[in-house]
C-alpha positions as CSV (number, residue, x, y, z in Angstrom):
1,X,0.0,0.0,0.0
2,X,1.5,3.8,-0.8
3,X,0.9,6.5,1.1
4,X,-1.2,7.6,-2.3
5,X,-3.5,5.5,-1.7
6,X,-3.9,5.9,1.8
7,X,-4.1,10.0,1.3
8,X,-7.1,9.0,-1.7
9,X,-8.7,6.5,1.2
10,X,-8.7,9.2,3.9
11,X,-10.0,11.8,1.0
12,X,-13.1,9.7,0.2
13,X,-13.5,9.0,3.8
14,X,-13.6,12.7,4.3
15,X,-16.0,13.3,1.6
16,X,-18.7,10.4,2.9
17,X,-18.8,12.5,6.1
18,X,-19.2,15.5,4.6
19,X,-21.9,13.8,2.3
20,X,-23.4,12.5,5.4
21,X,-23.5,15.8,7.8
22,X,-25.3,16.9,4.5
23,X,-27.6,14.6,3.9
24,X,-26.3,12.7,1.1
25,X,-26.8,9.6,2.1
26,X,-26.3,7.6,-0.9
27,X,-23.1,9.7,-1.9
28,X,-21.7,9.3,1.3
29,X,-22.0,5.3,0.5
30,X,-20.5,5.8,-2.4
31,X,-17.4,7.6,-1.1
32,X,-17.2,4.9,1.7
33,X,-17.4,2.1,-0.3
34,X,-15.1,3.4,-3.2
35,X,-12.4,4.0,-0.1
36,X,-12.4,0.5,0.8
37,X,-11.6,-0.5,-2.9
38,X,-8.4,1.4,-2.5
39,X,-7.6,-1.5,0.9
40,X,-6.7,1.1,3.4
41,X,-4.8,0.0,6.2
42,X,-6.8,-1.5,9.1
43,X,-7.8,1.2,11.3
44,X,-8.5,3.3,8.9
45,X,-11.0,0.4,7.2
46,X,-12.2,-0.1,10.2
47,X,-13.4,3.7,10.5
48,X,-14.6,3.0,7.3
49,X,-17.1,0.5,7.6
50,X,-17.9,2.2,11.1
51,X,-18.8,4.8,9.0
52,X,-20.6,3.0,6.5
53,X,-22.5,1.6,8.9
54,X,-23.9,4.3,10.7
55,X,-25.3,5.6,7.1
56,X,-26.6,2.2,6.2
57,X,-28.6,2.1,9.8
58,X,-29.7,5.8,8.8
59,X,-31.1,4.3,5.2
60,X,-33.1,1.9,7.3
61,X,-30.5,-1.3,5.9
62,X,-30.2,-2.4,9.0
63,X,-28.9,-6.5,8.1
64,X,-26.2,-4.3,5.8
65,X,-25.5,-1.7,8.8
66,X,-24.8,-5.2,11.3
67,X,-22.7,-6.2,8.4
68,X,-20.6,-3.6,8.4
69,X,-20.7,-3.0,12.1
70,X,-19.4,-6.5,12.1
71,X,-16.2,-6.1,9.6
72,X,-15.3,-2.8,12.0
73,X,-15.4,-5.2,15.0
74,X,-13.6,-7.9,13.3
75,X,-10.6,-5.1,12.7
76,X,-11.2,-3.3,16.2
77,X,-13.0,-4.9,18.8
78,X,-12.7,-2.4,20.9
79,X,-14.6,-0.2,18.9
80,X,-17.9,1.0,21.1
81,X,-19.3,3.0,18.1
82,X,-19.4,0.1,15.7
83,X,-20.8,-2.4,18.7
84,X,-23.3,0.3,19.9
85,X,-24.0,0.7,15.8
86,X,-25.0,-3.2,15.6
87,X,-27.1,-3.2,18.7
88,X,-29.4,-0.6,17.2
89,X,-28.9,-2.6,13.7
90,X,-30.2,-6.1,15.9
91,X,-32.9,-4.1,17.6
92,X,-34.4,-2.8,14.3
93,X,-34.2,-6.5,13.1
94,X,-35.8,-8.0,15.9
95,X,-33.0,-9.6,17.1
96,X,-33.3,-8.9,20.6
97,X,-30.7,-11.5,22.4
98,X,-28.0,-10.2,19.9
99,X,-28.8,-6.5,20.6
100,X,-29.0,-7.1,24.5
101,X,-25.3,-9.0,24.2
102,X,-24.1,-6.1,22.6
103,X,-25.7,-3.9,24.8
104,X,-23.8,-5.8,27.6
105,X,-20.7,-6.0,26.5
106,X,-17.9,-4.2,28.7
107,X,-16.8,-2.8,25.7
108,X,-19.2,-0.4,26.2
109,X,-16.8,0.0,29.5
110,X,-14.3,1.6,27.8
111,X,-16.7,4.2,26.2
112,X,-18.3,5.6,29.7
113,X,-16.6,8.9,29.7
114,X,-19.1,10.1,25.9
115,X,-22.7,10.7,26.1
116,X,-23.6,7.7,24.8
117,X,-23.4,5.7,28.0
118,X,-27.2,6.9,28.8
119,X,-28.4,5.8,25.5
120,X,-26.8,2.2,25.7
121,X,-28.1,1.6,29.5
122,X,-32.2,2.7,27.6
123,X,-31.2,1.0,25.1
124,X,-30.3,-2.2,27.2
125,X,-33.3,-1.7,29.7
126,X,-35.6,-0.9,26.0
127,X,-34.2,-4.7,25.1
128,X,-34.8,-6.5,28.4
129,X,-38.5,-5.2,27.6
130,X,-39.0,-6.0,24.4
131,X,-37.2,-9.5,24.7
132,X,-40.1,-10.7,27.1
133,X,-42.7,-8.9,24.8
134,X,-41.5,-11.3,21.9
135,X,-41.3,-14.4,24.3
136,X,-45.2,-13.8,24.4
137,X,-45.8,-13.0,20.8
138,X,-43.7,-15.7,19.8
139,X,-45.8,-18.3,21.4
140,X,-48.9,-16.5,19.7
141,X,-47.2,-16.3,16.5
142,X,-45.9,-19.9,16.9
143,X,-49.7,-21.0,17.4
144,X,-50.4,-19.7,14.3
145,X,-47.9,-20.5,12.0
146,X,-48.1,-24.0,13.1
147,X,-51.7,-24.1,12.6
148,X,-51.2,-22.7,9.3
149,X,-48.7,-25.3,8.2
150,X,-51.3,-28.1,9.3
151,X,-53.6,-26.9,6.9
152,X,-51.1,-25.4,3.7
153,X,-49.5,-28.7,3.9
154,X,-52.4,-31.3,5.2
155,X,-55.0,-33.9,3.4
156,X,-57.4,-31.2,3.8
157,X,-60.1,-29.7,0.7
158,X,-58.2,-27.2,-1.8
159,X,-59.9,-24.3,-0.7
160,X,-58.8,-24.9,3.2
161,X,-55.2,-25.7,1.5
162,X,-55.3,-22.3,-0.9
163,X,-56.5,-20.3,2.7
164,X,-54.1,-21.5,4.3
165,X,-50.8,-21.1,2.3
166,X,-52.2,-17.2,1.3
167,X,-52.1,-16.9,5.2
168,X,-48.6,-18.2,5.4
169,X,-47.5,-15.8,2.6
170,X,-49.3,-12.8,4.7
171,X,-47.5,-13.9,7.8
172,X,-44.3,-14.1,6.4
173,X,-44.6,-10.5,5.2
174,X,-45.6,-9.2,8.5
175,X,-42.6,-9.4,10.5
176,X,-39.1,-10.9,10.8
177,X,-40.6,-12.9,14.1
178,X,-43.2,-14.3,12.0
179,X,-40.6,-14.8,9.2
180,X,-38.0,-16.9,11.5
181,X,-41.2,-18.9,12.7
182,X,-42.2,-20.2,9.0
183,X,-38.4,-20.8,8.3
184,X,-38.1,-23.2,11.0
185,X,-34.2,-22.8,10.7
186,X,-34.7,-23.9,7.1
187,X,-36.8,-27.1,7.5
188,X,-39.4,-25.0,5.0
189,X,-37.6,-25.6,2.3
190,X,-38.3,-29.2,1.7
191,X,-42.0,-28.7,2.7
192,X,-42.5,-25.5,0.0
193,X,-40.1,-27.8,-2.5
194,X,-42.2,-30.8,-2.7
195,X,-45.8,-28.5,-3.4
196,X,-43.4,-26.8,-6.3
197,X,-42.1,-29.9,-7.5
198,X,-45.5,-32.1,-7.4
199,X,-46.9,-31.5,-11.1
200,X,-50.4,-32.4,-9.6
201,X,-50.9,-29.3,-7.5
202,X,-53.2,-26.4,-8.1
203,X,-51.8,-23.2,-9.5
204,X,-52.7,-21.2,-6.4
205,X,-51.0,-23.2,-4.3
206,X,-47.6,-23.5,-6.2
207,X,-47.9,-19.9,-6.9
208,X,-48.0,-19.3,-3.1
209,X,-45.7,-21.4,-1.9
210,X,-42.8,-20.1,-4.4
211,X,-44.1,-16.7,-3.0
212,X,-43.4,-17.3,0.9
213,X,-40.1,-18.9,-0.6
214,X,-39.6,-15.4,-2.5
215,X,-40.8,-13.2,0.7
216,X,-38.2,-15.3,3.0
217,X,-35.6,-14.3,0.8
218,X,-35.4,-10.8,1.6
219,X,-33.0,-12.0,4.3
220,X,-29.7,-12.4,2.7
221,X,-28.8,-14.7,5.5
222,X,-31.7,-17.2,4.3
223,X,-31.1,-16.3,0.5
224,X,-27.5,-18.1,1.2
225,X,-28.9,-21.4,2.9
226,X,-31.8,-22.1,0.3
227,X,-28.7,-21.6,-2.1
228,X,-26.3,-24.0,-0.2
229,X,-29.2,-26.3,0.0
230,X,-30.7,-26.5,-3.1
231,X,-27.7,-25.3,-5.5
232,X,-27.6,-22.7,-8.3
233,X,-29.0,-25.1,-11.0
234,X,-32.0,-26.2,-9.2
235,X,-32.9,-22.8,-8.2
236,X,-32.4,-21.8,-12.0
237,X,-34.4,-24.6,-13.4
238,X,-37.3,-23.8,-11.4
239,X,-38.2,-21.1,-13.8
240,X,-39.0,-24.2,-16.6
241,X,-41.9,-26.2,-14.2
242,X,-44.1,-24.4,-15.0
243,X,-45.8,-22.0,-17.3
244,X,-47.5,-19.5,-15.4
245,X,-46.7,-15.7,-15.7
246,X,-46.7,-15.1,-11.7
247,X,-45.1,-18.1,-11.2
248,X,-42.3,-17.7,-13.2
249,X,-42.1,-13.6,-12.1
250,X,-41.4,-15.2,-8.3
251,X,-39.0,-17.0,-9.5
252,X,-37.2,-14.8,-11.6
253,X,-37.2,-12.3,-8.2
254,X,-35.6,-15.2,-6.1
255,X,-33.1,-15.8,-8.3
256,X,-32.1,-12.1,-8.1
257,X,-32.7,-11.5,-3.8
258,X,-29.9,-14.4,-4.5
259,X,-27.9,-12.5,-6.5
260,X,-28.5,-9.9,-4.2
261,X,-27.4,-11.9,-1.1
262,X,-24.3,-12.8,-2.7
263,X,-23.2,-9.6,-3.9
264,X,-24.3,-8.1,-0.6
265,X,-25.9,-5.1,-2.6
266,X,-29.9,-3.8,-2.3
267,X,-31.8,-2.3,-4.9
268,X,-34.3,-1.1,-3.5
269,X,-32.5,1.3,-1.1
270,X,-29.8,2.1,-3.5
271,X,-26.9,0.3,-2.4
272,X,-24.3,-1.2,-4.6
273,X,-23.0,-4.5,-5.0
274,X,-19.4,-4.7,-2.2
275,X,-16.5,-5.1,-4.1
276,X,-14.9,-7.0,-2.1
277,X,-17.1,-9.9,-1.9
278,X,-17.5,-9.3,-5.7
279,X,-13.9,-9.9,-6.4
């Protein structure tokens, strides 16, 4: 590395703040992310993604923002900005017991003597809340899901089966609880992937399942197992089972939240593809 290009890091570093006290969200991405194309040394990458973190969080990218949070971490763990950033990040994606270990952390230790302290202790006493609010919801939202599945996937008429699996798809758009629930740590898979597969089924019903497939792959995370379960080519061929226009429009927008997952990029909040995982 020349000290050229760690002067051109520290310039576009400059310029994402400057594009981020202003506003400029998306520039200030840009900047960041262009930096860390130049591979700064480590602190300086590490206040980099800090950075880019704290934008992404502002953009409402809140699994990007814990990614980034993370890479800072990985380079500086004793960075209280970066653990504070992915506490909000895990918060915002319902993923209370990662927040509240965060929160925890005596990291945070380190960072008493700044303002922040008061915002990490509500923030820690706002999780502790919330965490036995979702104990309760999850065992309502369990219920439901579950009963749900017994119908989406039971012996039962097609108009209880068609109910049923709609209700699934609504579920799994209504929250990332909900979400996890349906996944089942993946097991979902096989049960949506033998409706697709069976050539007998009903159009509604494979049309719904490939949706909840589609919805649950908004989460990168999951995008990535369904691809390390299933592989590329049987995710690809899915497209030729069948010859219906929404069927084959859900599958086409997997196979891009895939894309997506691996190229760590979001279109929908403007956010290009990383270049280092692209590499």
């Amino acid at each position: 590395m020349n000290a050229g290009s760690i002067r051109s890091a520290e310039n576009l570093k400059d310029d994402g703040n400057v594009a981020f006290k202003n506003g400029q969200l998306k520039e200030a991405i840009d900047c960041y992310t262009e930096a860390l194309e130049l591979s700064p040394e480590k602190n300086l990458k590490s206040i980099i993604y800090r950075n880019r973190a704290m934008v992404r969080l502002r953009m409402d990218d809140f699994e990007g923002c814990e990614m980034d949070a993370t890479q800072a971490l990985e380079l500086d763990g004793a960075d209280a900005k970066a653990l504070y950033r992915r506490a909000l990040a895990r918060e915002k994606m319902e993923n209370y017991a990662g927040a509240v270990m965060d929160a925890r952390t005596e990291k945070f230790e380190m960072d008493k003597s700044r303002r922040k302290v008061r915002s990490i202790i509500e923030m820690l006493q706002r999780m502790l809340k919330l965490t036995e609010e979702k104990k309760k919801a999850a065992m309502s939202m369990e219920n439901r899901v579950n009963d749900m599945n017994k119908l989406a996937f039971g012996d039962g008429n097609l108009e209880q089966r068609t109910t049923a699996m709609n209700n699934l798809l609504v579920l799994s758009r209504e929250s990332e609880t909900s979400a996890s629930r349906i996944w089942n740590d993946g097991k979902i898979i096989e049960t949506l992937m033998k409706v697709i597969d069976d050539s007998s089924a009903n159009e509604a019903i494979v049309v719904a399942a490939v949706r909840v497939l589609d919805e649950l792959m908004k989460n990168s995370n999951r995008a990535m197992y369904l691809m390390e379960s299933l592989g590329v080519r049987r995710i690809c061929r899915l497209m030729e089972k069948y010859a219906y226009l929404e069927y084959i429009d859900a599958c086409g927008i997997i196979i891009q939240r895939l894309f997506n997952a691996l190229a760590r990029m979001n279109r929908e909040k403007e956010i290009k593809p990383d270049p280092e995982i692209c590499e």
